[in-house]
N, C-alpha and C positions, 0 to 999 in steps of 0.2 A: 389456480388457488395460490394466496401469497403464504408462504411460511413465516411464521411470527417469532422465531427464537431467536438470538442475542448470537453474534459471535462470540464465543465463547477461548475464542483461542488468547492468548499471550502476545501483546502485540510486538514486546521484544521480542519474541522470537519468529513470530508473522516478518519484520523488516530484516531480521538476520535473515530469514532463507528467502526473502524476494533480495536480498545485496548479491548471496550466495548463485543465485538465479539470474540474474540480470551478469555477473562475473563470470560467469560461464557461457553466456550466449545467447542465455535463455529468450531474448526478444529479437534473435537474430531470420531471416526467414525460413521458414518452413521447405524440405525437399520437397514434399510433396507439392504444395504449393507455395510457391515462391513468389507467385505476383499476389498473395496475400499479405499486408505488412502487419508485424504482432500490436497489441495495444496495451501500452502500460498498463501494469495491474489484474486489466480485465483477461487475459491472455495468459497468467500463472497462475499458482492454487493460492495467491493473496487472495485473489475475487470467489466471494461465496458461491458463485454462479459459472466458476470456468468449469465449461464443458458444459454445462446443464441450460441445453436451448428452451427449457422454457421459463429458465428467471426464476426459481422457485423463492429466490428470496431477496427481501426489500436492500437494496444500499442503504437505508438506515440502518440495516442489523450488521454492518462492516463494521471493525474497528478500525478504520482508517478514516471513516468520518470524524474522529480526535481531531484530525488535521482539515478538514475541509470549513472554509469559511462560513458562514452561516445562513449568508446572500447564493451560496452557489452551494449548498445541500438540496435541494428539489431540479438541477441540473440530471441532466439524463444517465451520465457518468460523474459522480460529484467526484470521484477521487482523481478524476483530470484536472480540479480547479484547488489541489493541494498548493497553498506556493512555497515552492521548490527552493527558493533565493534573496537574498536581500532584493534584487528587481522582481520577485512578486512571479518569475516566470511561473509557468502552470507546463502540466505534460498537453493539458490542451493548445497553451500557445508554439509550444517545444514541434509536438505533432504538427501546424500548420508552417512550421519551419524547414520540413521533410529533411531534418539534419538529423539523424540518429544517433550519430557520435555523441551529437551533442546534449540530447532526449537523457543516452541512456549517463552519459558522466555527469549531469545535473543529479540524474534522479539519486544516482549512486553516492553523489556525495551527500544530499539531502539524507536519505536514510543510515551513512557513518556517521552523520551529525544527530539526526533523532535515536540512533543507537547510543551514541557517548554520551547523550542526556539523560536517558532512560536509565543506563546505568551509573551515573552519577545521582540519580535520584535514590536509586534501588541499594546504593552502598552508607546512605545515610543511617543514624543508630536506631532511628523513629521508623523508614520502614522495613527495615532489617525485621523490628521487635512488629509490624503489622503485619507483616507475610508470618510471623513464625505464630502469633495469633489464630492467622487466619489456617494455617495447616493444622493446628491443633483444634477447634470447631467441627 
């Protein structure tokens, strides 16, 4: 049965703790298993569904589909087909690259760039005065 609710988290701070995540090792292998390799996103608690083998909820309801293209949203993992860079890479091209360094320094810089945008949006006097709105409702 699909769960039908909205991510509901923050996604400034959903890409701060996958930067903080990924800076720390976070998609580095497993002791336990080791010849498993992690998978961006699906692999930390960005994915509505880490840990929860039966999918309970749709990748539409992620907010990380902000970033996924429109053509690659009904993709099996759409937040592989985010592009990461001026060349458009993807974690799914980065993945078939089996270069991890370079997977994870793509991804990392991708989200200090949609973090310094977020917050240069969020310091503007317009949505300053809509978040102070929207807390008083």
């Amino acid at each position: 049965m699909e769960n039908t609710h909205r991510d509901e988290r923050d996604i400034f701070e959903l890409l701060k703790e996958e930067l903080a995540f990924v800076e720390q090792g976070g998609y580095g292998r497993s002791v336990r298993t080791p010849w498993l390799p992690k998978s961006a996103f699906q692999d930390s608690l960005a994915c509505l569904n880490y840990a929860d083998t039966d999918h309970a909820h749709a990748c539409s309801e992620c907010r990380l589909m902000n970033f996924v293209e429109e053509e690659h949203q009904s993709e099996n993992v759409p937040c592989h087909y985010i592009p990461l860079n001026e060349a458009g890479e993807t974690i799914e091209d980065l993945e078939a690259q089996d270069n991890q360094a370079k997977l994870e320094a793509t991804l990392k810089q991708w989200m200090r760039t949609k973090i310094k945008e977020i917050e240069q949006t969020r310091a503007t006097p317009e949505a300053r005065h809509n978040r102070q709105t929207e807390a008083v409702a």
